[in-house]
N, C-alpha and C positions, 0 to 999 in steps of 0.2 A: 504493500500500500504506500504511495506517494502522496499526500494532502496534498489537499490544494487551496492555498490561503489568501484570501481577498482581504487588503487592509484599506479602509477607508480614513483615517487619519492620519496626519505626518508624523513620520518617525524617522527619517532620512538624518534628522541631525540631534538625533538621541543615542548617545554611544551605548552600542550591543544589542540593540532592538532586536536591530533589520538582520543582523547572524546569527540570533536565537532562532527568527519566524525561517531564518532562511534554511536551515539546519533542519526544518521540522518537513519540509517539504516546496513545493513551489510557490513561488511568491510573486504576487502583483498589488504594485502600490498604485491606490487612484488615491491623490491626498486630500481632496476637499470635491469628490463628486456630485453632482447632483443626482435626484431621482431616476431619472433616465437613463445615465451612466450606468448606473447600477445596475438596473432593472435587464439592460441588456447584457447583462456578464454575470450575473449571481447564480444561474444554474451552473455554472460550470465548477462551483467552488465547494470544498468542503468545512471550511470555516472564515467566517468573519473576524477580524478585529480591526476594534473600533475607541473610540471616547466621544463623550456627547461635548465635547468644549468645539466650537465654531462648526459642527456637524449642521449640512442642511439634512438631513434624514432621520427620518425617523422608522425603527426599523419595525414593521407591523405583519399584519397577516396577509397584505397585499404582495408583501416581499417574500415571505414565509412561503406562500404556495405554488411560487415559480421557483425557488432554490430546492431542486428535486435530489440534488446532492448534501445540503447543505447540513452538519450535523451540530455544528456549535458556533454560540456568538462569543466572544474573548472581548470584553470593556473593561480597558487600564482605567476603571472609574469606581468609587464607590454607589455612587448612583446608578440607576437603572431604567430610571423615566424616560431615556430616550429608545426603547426596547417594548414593545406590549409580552410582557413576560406572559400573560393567563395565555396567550394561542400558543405559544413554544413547545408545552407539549400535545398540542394538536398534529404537530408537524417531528415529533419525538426531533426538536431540535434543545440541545443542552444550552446553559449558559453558564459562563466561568464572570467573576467580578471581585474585584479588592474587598467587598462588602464587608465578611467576615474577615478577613486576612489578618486579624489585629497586631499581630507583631510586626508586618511590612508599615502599614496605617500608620502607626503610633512615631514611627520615625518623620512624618510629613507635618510639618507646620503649618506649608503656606498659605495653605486658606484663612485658617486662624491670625497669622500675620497678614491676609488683605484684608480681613473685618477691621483687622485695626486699622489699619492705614486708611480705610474708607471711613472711618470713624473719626481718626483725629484731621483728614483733608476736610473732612464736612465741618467738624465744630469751628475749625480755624480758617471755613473759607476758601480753602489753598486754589480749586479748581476755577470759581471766581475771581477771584482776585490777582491772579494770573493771566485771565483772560483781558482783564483794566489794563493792566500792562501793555499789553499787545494792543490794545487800543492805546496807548502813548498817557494813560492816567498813571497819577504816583497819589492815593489818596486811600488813608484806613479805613475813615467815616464809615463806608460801605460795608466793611470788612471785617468789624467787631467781633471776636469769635467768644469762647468759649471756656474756661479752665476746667479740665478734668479734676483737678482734686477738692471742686469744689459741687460734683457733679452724683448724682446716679443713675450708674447703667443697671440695666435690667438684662440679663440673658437667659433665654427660652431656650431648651436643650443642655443635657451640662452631659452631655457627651464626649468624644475624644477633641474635637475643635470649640465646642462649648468651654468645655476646662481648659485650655488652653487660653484661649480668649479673655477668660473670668482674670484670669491669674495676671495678663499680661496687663488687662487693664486696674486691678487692683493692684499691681505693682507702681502703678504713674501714679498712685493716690484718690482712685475713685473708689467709690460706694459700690461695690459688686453686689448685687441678690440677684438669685437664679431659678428657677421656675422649670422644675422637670418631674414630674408625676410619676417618671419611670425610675429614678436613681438614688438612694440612699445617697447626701452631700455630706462630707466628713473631712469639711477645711475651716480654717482659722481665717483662710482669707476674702470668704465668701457669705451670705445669708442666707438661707433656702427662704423664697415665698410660696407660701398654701394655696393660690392660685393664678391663674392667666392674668384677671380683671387684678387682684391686687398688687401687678407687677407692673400692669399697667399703669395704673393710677399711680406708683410712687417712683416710678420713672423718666429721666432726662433724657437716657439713650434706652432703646432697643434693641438688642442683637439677636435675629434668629439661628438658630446651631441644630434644626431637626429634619429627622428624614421627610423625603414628600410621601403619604397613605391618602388613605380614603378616609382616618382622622384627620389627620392633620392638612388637606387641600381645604382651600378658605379658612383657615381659622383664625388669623388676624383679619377682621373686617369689620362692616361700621360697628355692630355691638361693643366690639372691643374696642376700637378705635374713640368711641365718642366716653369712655372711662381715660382715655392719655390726656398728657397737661397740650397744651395751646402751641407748646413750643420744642416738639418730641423731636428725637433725631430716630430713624429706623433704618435699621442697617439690616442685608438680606446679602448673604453667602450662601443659602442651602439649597433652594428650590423656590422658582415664582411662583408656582403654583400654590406655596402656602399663604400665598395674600391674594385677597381679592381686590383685583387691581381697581375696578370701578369704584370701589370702598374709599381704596387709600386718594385715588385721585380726586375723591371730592371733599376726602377728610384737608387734603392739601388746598384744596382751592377756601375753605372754610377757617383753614388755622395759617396765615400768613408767615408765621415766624416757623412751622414745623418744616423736617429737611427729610428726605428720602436717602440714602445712597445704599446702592444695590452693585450686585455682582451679578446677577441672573434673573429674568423675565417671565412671565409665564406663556408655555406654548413658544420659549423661544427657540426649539426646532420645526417645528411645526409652520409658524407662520408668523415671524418678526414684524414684519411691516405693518401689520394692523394691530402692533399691542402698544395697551392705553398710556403705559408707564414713558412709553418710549416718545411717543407723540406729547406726552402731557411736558415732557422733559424740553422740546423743540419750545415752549412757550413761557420755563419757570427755570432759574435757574438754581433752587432750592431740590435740582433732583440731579441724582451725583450717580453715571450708569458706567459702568467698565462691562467688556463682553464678554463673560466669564473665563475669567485668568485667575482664578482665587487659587487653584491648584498648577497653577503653567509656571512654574519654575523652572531650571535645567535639573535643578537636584530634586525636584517634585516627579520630573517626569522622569528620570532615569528611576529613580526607585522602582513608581508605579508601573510604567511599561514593561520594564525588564522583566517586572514579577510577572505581570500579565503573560509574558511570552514564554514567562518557563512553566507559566500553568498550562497554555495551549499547547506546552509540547509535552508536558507529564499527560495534558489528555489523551494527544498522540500516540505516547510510549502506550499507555495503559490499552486502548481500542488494537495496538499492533499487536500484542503480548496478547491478546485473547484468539487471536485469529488463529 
């Protein structure tokens, strides 16, 4: 048996990607395909790898049942929303994902450091105030930002990037309390709050840290929203789909002083061009968007891919070994 592996994401300039996948069997890289691409070359392959960061695709049942080869999808990602995992086994197609992986995981910060960075560029401005510049202005008036140590963050999920997060910014001097229903919290440098709405109401900043479900999709929205103070900051690294974007963009058009900055969109494989956060951003500049790079480091993705590609080839070894 010789695989045959379709990668749709670059990895050209990730050292030992491309000599792991290539080792495993034959290899063709499309780096940033679209639907079509695809859709013409995916019977011939017996597995996909992928990441949902700049993906236009989303891999679904429409793909599923022209890939008459296809036996597993491989995503260097801990997420999964860019995948309809409930058909995969319609099509007894497997999937491999860093999800559980937790000793690879645990070595990965950089998401947890662009919460930050998206955190401290919003309360101080940086993105604005840079753009005055380039417009030939030299003036702070506009620019009044923030002091973290006089501040409280609230962060939802106190997960592997949740705690990471908590720590970094209770280290600059903020008020950390954390809001996870799931995890016993057992730090000196943290608070646990007893719910959503009361982390809401006593919070300055926002930080989301949780997987996207079928809980957790909409669950900051107006309810929640109209419990935050006037002049919230909400910061999102984990999935758009957990805010309901109609929600937040009238909570914004209603609280003047509140700031958005996000890493990721909702349905932003799917269909970017009509989502609300993005367009509401083109009119305010209280919304601070990066294209999800929260995990795009070179030592992010060397980690993550590599691992990815030695799982795709233990799956490999393993399907040989049975034959």
């Amino acid at each position: 048996m010789n695989p045959k592996i379709l990668v749709i994401t670059p990895i050209n300039h990730i050292k030992g990607v491309t000599e792991t996948l290539s080792s495993i069997g034959e290899l063709c890289i499309l780096e940033d395909p679209n639907i079509e691409q695809l859709l013409s070359v995916v019977d011939e392959y017996d597995a996909i790898f992928t990441n949902p960061n700049k993906s236009k695709i989303y891999l679904d049942e429409n793909i599923f049942k022209l890939s008459k080869n296809l036996k597993v999808i491989c995503t260097a990602s801990t997420g999964t929303n860019h995948i309809e995992r409930e058909k995969l086994g319609k099509y007894s197609i497997d999937l491999l994902s860093l999800t559980e992986e937790r000793e690879v995981i645990n070595k990965i910060s950089s998401t947890a450091e662009h919460a930050l960075a998206l955190t401290l560029g919003s309360l101080r401005n940086i993105h604005t105030s840079f753009k005055s510049v380039l417009q030939g202005e030299w003036n702070y008036e506009d620019y009044i930002g923030r002091q973290v140590n006089r501040l409280t963050v609230g962060v939802i999920g106190y997960g592997r990037l949740g705690e990471m997060y908590s720590h970094y910014m209770a280290s600059i001097g903020a008020k950390v309390i954390v809001f996870d229903p799931y995890k016993q919290i057992d730090s000196n440098m943290v608070e646990e709050i007893e719910s959503l709405e009361s982390i809401f109401e006593m919070s300055d900043v926002i930080s989301l840290h949780v997987h996207v479900s079928e809980e957790t999709t909409g669950m900051i929205n107006k309810q929640i929203l109209d419990i935050a103070k006037d002049n919230l900051l909400l910061v999102n690294t984990s999935r758009g789909e957990i805010i309901n974007e109609a929600d937040l963009v009238e909570f914004l058009k209603q609280n003047p002083k509140s700031r958005v900055a996000v890493d990721v969109v909702a349905e932003e494989i799917i269909d970017r061009n009509k989502n609300l956060l993005i367009d509401f951003s083109k009119k305010s500049d209280r919304i601070l968007i990066t294209p999800h790079i929260g995990g795009m480091t070179l030592e992010a993705q060397e980690i993550a891919y590599n691992h990815a590609a030695n799982m795709l080839a233990s799956y490999f070894d393993r399907i040989i070994s049975e034959y």
